[in-house]
The first five atom37 places (N, CA, C, CB, O) and aatype in JSON, in Angstrom:
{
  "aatype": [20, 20, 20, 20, 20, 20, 20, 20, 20, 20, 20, 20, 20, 20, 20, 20, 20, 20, 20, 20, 20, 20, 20, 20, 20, 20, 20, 20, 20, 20, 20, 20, 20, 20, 20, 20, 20, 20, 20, 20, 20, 20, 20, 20, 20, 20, 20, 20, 20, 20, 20, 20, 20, 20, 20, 20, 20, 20, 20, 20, 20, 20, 20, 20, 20, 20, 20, 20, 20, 20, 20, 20, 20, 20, 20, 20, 20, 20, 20, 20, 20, 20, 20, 20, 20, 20, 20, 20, 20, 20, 20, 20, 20, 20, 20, 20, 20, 20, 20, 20, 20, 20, 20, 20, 20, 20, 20, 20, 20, 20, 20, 20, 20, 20, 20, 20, 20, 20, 20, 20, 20, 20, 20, 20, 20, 20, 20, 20, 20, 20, 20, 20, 20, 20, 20, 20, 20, 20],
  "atom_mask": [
    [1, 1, 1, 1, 1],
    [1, 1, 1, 1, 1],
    [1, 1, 1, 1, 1],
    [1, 1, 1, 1, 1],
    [1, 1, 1, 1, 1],
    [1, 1, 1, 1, 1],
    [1, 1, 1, 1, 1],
    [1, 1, 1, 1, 1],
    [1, 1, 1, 1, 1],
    [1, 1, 1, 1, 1],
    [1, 1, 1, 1, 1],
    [1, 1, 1, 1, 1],
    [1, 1, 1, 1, 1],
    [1, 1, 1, 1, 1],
    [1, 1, 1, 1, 1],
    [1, 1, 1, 1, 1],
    [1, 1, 1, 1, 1],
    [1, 1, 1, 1, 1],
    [1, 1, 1, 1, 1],
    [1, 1, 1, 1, 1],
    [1, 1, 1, 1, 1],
    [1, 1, 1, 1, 1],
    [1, 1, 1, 1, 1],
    [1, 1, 1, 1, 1],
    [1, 1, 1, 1, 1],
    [1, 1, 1, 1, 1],
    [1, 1, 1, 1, 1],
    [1, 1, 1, 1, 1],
    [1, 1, 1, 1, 1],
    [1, 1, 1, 1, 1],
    [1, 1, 1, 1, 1],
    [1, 1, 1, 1, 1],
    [1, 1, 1, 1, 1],
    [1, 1, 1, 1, 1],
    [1, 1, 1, 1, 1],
    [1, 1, 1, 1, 1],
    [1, 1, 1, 1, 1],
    [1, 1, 1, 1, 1],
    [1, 1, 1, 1, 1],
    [1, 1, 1, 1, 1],
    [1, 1, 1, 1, 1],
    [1, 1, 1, 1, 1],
    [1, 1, 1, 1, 1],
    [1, 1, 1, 1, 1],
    [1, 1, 1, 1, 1],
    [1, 1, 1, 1, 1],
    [1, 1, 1, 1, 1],
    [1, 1, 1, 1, 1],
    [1, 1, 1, 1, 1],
    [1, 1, 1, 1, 1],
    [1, 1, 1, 1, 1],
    [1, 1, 1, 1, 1],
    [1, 1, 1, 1, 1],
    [1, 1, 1, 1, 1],
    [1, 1, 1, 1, 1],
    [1, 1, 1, 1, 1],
    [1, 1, 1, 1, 1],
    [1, 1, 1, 1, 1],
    [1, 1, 1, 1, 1],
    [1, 1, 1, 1, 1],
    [1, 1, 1, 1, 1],
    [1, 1, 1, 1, 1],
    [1, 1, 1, 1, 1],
    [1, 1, 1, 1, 1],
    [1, 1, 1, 1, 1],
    [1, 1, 1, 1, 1],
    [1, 1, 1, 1, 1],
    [1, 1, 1, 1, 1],
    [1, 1, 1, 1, 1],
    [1, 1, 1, 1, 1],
    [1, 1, 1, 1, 1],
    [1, 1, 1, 1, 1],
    [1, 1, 1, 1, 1],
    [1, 1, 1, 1, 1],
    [1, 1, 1, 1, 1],
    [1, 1, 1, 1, 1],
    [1, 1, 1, 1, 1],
    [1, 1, 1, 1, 1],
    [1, 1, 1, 1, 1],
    [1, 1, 1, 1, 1],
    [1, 1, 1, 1, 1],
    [1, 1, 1, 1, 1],
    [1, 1, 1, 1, 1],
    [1, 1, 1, 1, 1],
    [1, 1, 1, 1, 1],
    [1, 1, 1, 1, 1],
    [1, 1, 1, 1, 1],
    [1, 1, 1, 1, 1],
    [1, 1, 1, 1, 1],
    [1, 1, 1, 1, 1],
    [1, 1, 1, 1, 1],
    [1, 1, 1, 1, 1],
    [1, 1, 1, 1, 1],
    [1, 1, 1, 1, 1],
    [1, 1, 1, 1, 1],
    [1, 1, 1, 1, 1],
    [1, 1, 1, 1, 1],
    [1, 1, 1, 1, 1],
    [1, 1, 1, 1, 1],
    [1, 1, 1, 1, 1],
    [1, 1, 1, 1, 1],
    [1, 1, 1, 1, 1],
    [1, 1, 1, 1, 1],
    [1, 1, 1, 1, 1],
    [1, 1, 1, 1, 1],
    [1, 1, 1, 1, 1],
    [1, 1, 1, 1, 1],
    [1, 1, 1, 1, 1],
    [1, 1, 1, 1, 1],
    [1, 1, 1, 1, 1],
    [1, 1, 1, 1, 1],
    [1, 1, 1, 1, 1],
    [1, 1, 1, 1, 1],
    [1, 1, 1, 1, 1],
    [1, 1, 1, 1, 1],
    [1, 1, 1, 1, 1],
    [1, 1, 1, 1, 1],
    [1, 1, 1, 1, 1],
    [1, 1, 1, 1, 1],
    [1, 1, 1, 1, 1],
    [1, 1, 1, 1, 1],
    [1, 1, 1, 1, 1],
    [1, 1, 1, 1, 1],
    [1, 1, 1, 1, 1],
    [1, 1, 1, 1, 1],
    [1, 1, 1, 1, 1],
    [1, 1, 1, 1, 1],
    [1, 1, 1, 1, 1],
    [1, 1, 1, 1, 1],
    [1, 1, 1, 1, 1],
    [1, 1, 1, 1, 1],
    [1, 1, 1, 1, 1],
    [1, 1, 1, 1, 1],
    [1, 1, 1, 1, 1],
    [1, 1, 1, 1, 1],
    [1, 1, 1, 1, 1],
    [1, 1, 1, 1, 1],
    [1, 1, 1, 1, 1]
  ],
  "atom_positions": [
    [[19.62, 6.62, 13.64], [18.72, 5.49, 13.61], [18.84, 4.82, 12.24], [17.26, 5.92, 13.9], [19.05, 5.4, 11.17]],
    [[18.65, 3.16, 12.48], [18.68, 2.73, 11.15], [17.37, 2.99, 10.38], [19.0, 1.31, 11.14], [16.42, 3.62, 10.84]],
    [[17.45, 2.38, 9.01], [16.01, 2.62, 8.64], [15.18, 1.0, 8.68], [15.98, 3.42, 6.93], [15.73, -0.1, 8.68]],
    [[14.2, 1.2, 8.7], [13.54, -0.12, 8.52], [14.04, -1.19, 7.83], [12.49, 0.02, 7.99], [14.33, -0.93, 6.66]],
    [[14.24, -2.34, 8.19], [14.03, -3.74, 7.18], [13.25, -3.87, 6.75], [14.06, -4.87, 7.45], [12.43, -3.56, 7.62]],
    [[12.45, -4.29, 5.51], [11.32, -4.68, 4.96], [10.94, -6.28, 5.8], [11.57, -4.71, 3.23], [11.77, -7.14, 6.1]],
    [[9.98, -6.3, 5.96], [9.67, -7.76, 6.48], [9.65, -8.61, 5.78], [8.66, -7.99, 7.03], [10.4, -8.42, 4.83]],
    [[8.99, -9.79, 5.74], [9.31, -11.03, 4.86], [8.59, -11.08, 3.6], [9.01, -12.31, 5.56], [9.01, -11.38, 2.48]],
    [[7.1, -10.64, 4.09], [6.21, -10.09, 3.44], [6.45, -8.72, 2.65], [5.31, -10.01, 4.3], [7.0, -9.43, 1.8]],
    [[6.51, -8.1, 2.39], [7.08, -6.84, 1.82], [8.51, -6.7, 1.18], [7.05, -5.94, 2.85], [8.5, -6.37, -0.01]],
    [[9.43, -6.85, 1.63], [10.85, -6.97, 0.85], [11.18, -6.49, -0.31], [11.17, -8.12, 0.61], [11.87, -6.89, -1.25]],
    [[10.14, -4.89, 0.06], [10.56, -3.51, -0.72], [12.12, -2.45, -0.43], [9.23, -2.53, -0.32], [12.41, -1.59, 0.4]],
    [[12.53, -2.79, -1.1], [14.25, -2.03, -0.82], [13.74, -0.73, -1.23], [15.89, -2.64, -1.96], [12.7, -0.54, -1.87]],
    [[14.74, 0.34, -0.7], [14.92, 1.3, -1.22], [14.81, 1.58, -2.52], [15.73, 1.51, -0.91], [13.95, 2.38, -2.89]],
    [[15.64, 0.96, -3.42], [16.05, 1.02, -4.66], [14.62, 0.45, -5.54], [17.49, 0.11, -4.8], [14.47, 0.78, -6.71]],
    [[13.75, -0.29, -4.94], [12.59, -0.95, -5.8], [11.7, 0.34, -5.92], [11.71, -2.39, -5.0], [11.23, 0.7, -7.0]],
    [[11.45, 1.19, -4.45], [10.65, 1.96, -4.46], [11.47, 3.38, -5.82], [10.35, 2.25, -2.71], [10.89, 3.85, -6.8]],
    [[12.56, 3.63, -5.47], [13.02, 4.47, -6.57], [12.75, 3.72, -8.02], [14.62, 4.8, -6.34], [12.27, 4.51, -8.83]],
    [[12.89, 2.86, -8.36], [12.65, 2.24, -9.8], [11.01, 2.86, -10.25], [12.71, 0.23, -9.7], [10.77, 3.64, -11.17]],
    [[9.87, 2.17, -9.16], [8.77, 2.71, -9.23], [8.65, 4.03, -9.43], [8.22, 2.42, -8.34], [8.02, 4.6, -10.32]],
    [[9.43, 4.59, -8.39], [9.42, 6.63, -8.49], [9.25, 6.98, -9.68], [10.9, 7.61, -8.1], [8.46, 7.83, -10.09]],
    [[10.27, 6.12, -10.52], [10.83, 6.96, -12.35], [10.38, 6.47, -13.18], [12.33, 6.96, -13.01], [10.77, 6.51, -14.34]],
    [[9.05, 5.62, -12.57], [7.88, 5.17, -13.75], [6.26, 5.28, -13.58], [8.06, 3.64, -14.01], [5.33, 5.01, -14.34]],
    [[6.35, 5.88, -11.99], [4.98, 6.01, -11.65], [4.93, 6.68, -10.27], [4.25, 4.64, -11.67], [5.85, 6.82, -9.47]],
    [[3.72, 7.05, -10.17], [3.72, 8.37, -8.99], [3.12, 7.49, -7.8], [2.53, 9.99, -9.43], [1.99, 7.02, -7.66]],
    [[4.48, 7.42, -6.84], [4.16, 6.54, -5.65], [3.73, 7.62, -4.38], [5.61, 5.53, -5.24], [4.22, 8.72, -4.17]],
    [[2.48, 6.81, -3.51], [1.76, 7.58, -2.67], [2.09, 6.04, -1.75], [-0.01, 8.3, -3.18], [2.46, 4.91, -2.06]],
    [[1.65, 6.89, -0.17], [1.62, 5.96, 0.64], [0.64, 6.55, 1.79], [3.04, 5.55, 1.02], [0.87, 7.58, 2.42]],
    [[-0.55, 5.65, 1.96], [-1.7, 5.41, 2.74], [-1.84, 4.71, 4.06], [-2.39, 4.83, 2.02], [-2.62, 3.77, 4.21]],
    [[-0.92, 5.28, 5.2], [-0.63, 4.22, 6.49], [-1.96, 4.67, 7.59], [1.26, 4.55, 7.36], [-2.59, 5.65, 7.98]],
    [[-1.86, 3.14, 7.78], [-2.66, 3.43, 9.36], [-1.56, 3.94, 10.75], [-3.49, 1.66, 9.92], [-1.66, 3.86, 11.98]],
    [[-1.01, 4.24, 10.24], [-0.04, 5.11, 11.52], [0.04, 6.42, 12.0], [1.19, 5.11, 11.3], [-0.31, 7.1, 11.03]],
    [[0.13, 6.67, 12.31], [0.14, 8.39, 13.14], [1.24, 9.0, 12.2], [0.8, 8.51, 15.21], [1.94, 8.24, 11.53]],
    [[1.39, 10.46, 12.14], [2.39, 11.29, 11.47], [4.08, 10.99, 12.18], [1.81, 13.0, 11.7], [5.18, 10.79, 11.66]],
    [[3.56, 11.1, 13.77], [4.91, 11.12, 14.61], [5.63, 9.49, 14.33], [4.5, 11.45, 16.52], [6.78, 9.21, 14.0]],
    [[4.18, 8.4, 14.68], [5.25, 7.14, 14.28], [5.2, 7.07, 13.39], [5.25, 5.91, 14.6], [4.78, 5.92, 13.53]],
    [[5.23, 7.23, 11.84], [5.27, 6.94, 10.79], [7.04, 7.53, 10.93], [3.99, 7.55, 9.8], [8.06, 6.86, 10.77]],
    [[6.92, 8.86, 11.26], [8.33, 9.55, 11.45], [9.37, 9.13, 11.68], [8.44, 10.26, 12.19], [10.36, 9.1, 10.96]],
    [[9.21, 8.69, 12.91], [9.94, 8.03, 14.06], [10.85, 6.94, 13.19], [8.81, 7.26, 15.29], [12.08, 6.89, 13.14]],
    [[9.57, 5.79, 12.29], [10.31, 4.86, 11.76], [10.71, 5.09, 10.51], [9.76, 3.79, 11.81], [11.76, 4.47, 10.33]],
    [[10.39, 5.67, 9.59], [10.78, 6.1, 8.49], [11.37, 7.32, 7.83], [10.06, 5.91, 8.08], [11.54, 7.48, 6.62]],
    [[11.65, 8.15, 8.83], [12.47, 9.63, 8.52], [13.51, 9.49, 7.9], [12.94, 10.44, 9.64], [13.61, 10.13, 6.85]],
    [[14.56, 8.67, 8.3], [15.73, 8.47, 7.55], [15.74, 7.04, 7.02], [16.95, 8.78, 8.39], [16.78, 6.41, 7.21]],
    [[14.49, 6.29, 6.22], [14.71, 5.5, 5.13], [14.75, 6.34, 3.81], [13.66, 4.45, 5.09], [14.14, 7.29, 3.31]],
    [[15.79, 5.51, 3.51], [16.08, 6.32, 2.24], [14.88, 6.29, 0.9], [17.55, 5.69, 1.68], [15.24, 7.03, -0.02]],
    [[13.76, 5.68, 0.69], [12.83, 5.66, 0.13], [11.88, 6.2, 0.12], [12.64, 5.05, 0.12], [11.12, 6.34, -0.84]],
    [[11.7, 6.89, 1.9], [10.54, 7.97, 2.22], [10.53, 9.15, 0.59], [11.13, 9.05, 4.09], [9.59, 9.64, -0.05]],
    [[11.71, 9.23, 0.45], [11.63, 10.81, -0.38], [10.86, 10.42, -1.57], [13.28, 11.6, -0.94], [10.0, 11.19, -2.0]],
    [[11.15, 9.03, -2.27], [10.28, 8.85, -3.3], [8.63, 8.5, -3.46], [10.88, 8.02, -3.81], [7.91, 8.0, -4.32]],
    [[8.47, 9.12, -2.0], [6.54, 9.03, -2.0], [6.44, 10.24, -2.51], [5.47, 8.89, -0.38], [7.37, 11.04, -2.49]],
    [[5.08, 10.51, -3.12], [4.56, 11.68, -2.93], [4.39, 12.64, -2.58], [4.22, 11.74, -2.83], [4.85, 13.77, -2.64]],
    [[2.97, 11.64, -1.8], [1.83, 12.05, -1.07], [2.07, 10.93, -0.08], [0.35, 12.13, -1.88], [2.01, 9.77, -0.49]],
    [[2.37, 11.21, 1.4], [1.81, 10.53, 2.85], [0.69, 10.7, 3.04], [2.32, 10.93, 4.07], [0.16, 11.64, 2.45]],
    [[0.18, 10.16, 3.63], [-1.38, 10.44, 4.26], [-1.51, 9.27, 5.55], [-2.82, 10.1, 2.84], [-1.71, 8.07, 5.41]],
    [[-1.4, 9.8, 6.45], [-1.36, 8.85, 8.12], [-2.65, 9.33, 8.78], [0.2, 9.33, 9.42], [-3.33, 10.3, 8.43]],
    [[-2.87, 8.51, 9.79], [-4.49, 8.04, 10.36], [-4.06, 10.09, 11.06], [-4.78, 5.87, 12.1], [-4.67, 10.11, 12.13]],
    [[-3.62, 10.99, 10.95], [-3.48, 12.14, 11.62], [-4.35, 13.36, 10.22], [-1.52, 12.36, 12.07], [-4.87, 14.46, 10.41]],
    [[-4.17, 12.41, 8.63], [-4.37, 13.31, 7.85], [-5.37, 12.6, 7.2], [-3.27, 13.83, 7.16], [-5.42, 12.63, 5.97]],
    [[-6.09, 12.03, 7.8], [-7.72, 11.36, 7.34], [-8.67, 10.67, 8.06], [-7.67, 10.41, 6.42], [-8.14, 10.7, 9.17]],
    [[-9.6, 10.13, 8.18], [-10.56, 9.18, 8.87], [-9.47, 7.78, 8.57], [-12.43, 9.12, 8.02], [-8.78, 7.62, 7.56]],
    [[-9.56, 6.95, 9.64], [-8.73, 5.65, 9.77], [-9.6, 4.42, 8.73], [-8.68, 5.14, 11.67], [-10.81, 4.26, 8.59]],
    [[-8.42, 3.67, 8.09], [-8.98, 2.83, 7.37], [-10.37, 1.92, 8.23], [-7.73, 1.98, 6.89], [-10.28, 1.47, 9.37]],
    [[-11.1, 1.85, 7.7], [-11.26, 1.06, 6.22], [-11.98, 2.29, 5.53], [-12.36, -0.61, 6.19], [-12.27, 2.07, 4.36]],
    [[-12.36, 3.66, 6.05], [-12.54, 4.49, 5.52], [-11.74, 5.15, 4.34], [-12.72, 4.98, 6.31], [-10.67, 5.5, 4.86]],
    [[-11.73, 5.44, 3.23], [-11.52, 5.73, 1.67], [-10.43, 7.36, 1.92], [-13.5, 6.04, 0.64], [-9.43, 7.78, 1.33]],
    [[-11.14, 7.79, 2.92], [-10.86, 9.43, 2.96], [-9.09, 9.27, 2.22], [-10.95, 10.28, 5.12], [-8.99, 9.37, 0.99]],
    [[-8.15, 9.09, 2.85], [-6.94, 8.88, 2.85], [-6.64, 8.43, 1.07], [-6.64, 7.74, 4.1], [-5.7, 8.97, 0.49]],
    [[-7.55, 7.41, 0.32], [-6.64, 7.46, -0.88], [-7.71, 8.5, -1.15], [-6.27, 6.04, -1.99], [-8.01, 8.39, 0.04]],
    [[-8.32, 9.16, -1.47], [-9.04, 10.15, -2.14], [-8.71, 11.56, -1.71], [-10.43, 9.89, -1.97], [-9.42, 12.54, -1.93]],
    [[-7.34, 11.55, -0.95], [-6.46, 12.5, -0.85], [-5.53, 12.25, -1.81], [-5.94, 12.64, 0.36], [-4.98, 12.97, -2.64]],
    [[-5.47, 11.25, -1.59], [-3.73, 10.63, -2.81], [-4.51, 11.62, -4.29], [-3.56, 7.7, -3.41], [-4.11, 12.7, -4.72]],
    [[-5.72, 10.77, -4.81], [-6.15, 11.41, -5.74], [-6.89, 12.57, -5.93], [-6.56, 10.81, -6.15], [-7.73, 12.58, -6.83]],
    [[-6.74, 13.41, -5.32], [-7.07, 14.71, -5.76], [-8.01, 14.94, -6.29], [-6.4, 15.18, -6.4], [-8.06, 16.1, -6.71]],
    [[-9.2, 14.09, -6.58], [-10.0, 14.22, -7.83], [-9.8, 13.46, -9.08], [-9.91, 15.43, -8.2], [-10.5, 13.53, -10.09]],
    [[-8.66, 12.65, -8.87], [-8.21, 11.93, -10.51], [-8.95, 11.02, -10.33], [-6.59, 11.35, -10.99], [-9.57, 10.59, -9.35]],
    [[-8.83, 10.67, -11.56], [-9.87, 9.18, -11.79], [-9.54, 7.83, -10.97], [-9.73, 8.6, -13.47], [-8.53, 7.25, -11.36]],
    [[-10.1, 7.35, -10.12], [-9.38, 6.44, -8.91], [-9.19, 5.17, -9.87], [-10.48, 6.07, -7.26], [-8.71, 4.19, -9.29]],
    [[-9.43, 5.03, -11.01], [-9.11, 3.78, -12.56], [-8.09, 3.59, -12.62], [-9.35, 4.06, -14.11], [-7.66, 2.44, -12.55]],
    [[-6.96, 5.13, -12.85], [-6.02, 5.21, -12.94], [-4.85, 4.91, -11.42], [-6.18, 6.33, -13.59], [-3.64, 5.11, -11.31]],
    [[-5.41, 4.6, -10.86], [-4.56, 3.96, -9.5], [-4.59, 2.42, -9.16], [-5.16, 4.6, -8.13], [-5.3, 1.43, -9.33]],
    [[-3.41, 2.79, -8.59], [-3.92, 1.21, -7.79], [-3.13, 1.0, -6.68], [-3.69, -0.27, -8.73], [-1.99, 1.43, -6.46]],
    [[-4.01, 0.14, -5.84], [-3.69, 0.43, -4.21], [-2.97, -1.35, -4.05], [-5.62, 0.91, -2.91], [-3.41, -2.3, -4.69]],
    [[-1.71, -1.43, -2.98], [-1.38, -2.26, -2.88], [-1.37, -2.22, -1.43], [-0.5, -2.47, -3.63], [-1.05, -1.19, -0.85]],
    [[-1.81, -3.65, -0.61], [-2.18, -3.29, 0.47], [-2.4, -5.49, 1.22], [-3.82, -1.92, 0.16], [-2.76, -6.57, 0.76]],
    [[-1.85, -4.9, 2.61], [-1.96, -6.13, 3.08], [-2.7, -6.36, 4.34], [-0.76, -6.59, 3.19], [-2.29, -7.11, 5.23]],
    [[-3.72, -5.72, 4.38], [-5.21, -6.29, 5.28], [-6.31, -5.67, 4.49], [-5.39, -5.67, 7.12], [-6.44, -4.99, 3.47]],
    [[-6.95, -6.13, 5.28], [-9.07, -5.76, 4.7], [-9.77, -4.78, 4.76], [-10.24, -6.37, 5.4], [-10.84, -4.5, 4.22]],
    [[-8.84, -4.02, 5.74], [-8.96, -2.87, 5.63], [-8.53, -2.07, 4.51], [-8.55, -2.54, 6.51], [-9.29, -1.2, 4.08]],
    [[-7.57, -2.24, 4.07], [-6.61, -1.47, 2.86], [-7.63, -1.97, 1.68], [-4.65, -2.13, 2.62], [-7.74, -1.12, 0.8]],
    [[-8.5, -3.31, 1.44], [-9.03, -3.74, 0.39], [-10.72, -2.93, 0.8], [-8.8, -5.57, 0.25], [-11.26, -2.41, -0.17]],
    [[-11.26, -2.88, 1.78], [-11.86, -2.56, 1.68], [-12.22, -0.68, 1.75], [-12.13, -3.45, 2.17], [-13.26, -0.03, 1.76]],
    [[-10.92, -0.35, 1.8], [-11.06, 1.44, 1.93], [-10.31, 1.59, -0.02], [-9.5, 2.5, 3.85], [-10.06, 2.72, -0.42]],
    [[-10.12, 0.63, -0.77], [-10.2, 0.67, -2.12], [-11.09, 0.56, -2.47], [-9.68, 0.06, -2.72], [-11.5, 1.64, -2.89]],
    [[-11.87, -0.31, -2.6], [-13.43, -0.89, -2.87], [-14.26, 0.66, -2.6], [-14.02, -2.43, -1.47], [-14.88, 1.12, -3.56]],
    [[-14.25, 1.19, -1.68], [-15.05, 2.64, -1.23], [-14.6, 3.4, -2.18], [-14.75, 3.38, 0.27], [-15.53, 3.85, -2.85]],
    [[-13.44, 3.77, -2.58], [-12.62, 4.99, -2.82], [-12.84, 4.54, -4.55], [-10.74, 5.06, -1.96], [-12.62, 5.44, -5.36]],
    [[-13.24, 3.24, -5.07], [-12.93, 2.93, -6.42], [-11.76, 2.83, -6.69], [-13.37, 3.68, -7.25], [-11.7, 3.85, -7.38]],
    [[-10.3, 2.28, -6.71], [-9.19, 2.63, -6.77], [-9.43, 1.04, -6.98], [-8.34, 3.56, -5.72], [-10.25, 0.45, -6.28]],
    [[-8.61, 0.32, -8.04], [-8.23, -1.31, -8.29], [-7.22, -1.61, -7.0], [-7.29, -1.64, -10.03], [-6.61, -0.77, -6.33]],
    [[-7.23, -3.0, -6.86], [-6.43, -3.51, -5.11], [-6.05, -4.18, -5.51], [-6.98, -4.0, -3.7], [-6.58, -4.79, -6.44]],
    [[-4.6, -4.5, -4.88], [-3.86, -5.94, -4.89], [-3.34, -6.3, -3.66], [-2.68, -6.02, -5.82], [-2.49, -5.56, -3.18]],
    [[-3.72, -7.41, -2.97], [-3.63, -7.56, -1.9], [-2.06, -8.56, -1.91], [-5.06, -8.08, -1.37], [-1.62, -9.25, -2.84]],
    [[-1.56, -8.37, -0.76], [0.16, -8.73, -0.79], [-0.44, -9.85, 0.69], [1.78, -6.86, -0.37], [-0.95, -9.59, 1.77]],
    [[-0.13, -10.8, 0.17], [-0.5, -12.1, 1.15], [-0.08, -13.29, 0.24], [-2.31, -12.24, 1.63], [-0.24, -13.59, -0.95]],
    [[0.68, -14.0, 1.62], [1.63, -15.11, 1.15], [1.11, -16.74, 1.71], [3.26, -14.69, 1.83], [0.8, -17.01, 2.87]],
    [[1.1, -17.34, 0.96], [0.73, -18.54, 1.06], [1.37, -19.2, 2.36], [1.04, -19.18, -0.17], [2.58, -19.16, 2.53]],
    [[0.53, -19.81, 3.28], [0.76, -20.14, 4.5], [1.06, -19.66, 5.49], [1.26, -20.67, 4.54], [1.75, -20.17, 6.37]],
    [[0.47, -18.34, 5.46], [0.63, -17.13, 6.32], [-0.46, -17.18, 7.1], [0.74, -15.8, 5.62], [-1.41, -17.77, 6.59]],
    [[-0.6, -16.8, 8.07], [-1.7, -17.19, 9.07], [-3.34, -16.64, 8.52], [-1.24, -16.4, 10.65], [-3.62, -15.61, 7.91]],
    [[-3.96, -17.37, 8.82], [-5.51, -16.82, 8.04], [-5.52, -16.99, 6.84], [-5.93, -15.35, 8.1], [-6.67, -17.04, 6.42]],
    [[-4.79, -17.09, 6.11], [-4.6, -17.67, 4.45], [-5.71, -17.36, 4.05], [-4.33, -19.27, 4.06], [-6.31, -16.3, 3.91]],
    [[-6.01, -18.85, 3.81], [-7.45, -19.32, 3.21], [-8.35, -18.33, 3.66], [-7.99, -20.82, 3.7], [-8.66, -17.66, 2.68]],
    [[-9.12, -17.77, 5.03], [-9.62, -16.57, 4.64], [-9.64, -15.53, 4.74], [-10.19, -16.49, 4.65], [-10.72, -14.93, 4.62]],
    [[-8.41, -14.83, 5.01], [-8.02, -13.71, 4.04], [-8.27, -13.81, 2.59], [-6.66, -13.49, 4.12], [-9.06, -13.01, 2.08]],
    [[-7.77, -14.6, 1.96], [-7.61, -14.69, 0.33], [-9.22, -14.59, 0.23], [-6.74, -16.34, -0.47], [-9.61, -13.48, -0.12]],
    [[-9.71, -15.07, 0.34], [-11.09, -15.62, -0.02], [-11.39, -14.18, 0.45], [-11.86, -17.15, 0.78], [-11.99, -13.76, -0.54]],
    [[-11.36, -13.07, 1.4], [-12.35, -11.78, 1.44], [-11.69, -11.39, 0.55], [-12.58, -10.76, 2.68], [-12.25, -11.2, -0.53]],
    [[-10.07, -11.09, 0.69], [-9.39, -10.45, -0.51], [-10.35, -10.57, -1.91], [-7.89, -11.26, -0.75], [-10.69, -9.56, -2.53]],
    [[-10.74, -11.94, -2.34], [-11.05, -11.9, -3.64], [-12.62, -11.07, -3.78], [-11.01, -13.5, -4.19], [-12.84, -10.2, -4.62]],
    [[-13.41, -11.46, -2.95], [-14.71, -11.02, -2.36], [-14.7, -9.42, -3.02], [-14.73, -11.14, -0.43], [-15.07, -8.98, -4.11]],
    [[-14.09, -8.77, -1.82], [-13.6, -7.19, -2.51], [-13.41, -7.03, -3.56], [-12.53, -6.59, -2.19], [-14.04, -6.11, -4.09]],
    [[-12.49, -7.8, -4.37], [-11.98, -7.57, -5.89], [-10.76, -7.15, -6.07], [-12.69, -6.65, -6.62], [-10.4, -6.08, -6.56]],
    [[-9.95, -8.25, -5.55], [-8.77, -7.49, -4.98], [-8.33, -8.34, -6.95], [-7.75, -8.11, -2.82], [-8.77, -9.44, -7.25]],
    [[-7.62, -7.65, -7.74], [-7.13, -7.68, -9.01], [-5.9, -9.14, -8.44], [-6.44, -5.83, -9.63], [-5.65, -9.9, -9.38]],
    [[-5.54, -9.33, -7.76], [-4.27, -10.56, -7.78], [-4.03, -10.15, -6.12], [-2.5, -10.25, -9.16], [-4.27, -9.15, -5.45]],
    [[-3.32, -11.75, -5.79], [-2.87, -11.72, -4.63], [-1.74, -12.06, -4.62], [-3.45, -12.29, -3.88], [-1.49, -13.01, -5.36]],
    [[-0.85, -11.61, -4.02], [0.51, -11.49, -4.64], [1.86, -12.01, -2.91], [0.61, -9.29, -5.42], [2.05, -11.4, -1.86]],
    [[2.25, -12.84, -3.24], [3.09, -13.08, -1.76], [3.9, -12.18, -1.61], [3.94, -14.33, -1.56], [4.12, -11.98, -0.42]],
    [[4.57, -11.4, -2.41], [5.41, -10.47, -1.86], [5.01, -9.19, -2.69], [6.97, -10.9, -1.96], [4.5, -9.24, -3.81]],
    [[5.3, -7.97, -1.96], [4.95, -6.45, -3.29], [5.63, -6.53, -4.34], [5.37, -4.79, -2.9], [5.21, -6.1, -5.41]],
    [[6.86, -7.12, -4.21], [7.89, -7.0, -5.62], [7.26, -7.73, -6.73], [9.5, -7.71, -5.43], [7.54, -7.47, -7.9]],
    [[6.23, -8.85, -6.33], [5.85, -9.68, -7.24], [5.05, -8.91, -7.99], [5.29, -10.83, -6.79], [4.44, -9.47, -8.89]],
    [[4.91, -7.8, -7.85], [4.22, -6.71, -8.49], [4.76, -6.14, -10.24], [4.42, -5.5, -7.34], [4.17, -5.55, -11.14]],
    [[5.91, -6.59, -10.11], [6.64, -6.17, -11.28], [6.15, -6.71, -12.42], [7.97, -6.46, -11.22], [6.2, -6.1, -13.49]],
    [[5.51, -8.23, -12.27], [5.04, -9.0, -13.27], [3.69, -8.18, -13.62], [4.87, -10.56, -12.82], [3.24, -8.49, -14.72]],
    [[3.09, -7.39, -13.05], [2.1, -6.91, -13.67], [2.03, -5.76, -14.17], [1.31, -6.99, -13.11], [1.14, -5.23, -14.85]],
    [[3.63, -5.16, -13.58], [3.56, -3.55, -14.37], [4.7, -3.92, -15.96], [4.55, -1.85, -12.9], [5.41, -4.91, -16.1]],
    [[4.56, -2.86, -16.87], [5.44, -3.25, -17.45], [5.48, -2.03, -18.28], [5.32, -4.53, -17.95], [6.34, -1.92, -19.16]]
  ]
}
């Protein structure tokens, strides 16, 4: 099987997520089951540089917190930050205390209000693609 394409929205390569790996401890928080998470991502080559998985099989389903407050163990949820593209993902940060950046692209359906709950929550930046993320790490 191939591995995933990143969508238009996302247009996380392999290689972006390894860059992240060797500068910061990447976790991933899906609303998907263990088996489909599997199914589609077993042999992307980026799976290995997560963590911590955590799928709707190994927590209460978003918008519930449970899931990143596995990621963190107890660490200070300050020191994280959740990147995430629905209201759910912003609002199971907001619970969990963990800073949000919501990945939503201008003229994407619901825009205007998405962005507008996005900001509501406290989502730190809204960002059209995840890579645009780089401008804020450094």
């Amino acid at each position: 099987m191939k591995w995933p394409r990143p969508g238009p929205k996302l247009m996380v390569t392999p290689r972006q997520i390894e860059k992240w790996a060797q500068r910061y401890e990447v976790n991933l928080f899906t609303g998907r089951t263990r088996q489909e998470f599997s199914f589609t991502f077993e042999s992307w080559p980026a799976t290995k540089h997560f963590r911590t998985i955590v799928t709707m099989d190994d927590a209460k389903r978003k918008p519930h917190p449970e899931g990143l407050q596995k990621i963190l163990g107890g660490r200070d949820p300050a020191t994280a930050l959740y990147l995430g593209d629905n209201i759910d993902d912003a609002l199971a940060a907001r619970d969990a205390r963990v800073p949000f950046m919501a990945i939503i692209a201008p003229g994407e359906h619901g825009y205007r209000e998405r962005s507008k709950r996005f900001r509501e929550l406290g989502a730190l930046a809204l960002l059209p693609r995840a890579t645009d993320l780089r401008h804020w790490l450094s």
